[in-house]
C-alpha positions as CSV (number, residue, x, y, z in Angstrom):
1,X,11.4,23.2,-7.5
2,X,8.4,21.7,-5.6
3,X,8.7,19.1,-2.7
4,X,6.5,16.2,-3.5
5,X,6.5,14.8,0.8
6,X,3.6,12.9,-0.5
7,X,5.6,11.2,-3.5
8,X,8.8,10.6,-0.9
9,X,6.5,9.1,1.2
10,X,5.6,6.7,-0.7
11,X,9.0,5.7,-2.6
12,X,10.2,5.1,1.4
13,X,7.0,3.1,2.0
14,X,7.4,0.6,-1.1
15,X,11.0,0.4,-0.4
16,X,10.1,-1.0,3.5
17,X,7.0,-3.1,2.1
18,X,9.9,-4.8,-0.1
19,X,12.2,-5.1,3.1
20,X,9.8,-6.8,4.6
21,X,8.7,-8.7,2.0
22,X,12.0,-10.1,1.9
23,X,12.9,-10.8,5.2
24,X,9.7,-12.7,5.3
25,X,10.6,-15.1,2.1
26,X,14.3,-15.6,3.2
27,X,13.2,-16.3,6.9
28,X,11.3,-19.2,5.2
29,X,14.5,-20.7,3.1
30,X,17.3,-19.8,6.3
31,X,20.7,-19.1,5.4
32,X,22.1,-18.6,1.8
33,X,24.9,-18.5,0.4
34,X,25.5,-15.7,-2.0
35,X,26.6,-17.5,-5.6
36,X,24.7,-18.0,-8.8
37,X,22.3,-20.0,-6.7
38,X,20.5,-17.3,-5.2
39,X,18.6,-16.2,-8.3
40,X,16.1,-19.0,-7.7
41,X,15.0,-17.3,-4.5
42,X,14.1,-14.3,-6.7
43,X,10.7,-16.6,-7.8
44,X,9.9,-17.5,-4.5
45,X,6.5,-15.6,-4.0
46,X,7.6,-13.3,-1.0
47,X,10.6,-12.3,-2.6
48,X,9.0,-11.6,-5.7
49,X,6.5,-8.8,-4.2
50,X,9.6,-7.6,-2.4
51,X,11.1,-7.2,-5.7
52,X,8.4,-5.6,-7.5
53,X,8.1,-3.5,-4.7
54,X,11.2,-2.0,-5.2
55,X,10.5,-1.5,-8.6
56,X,7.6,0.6,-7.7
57,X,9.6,2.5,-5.1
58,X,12.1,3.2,-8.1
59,X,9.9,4.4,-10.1
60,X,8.0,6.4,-8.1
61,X,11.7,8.1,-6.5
62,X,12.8,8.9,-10.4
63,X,9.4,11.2,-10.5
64,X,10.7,12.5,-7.4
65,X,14.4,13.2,-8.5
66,X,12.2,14.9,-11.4
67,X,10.8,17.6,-8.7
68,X,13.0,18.5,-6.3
69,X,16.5,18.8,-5.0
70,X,18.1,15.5,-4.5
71,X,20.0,17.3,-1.3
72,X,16.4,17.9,-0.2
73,X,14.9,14.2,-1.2
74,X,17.8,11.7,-0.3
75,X,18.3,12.2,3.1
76,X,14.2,11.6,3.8
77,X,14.7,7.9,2.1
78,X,16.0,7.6,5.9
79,X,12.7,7.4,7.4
80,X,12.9,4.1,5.7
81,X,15.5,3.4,8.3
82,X,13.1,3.9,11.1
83,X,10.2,2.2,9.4
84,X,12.5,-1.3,8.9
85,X,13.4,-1.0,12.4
86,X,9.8,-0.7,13.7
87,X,8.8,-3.8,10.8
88,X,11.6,-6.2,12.8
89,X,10.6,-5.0,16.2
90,X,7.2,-5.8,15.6
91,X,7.1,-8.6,12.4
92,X,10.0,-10.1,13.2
93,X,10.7,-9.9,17.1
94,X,14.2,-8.7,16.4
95,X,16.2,-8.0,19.5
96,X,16.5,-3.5,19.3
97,X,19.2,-2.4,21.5
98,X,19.0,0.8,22.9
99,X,21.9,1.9,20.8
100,X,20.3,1.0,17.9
101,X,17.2,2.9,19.1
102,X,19.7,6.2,19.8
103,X,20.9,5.9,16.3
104,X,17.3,5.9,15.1
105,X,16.9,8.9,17.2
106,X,19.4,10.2,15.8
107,X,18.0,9.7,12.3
108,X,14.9,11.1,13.0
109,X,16.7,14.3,14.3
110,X,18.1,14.3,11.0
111,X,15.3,14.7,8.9
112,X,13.7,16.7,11.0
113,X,16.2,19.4,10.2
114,X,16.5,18.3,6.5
115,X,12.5,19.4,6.7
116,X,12.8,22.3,7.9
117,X,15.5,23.5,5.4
């Protein structure tokens, strides 16, 4: 099977760009409770790119799952991992410990040798 990096890439890209898409609606509505309410936040315009976003980043990871190994593909969605920490470090001013930077680390240590298998 091939290994569409390109394809990946873009799935984990999508799937921050919604991240961050939500953050950014929800930061505007504060603190929700979860019950039948919360659909209506689905409409809100941030929230709604987020969404579609994920549906794009879907998408595109079932044409991946249609290349390669999924012991190859899943553990690279954790780049993602990185990338939302990065998007609330920088977008959001979120507080990163240095243990939360060591487990990112860590993460990235991890994919390096999922590449290289």
């Amino acid at each position: 099977m091939q290994k569409p990096i390109l394809l990946i890439i873009v799935s984990v890209i999508l799937g921050v760009m919604g991240q961050f898409f939500f953050k950014s609606g929800m930061r505007q509505v504060g603190a929700v409770s979860f019950n039948i309410e919360i659909i209506k936040y689905f409409f809100r315009p941030q929230v709604f790119i987020g969404l579609i976003c994920y549906v794009l980043s879907t998408a595109s990871w079932l044409a991946v799952l249609s290349k390669t190994d999924i012991s190859f593909a899943y553990p690279l969605l954790s780049v993602g991992y990185i990338l939302v920490v990065l998007v609330g470090l920088f977008f959001f001013q979120e507080k990163v410990t240095w243990v939360r930077l060591l487990g990112v680390l860590l993460i990235c240590s991890g994919v390096f040798f999922t590449l290289k298998s």
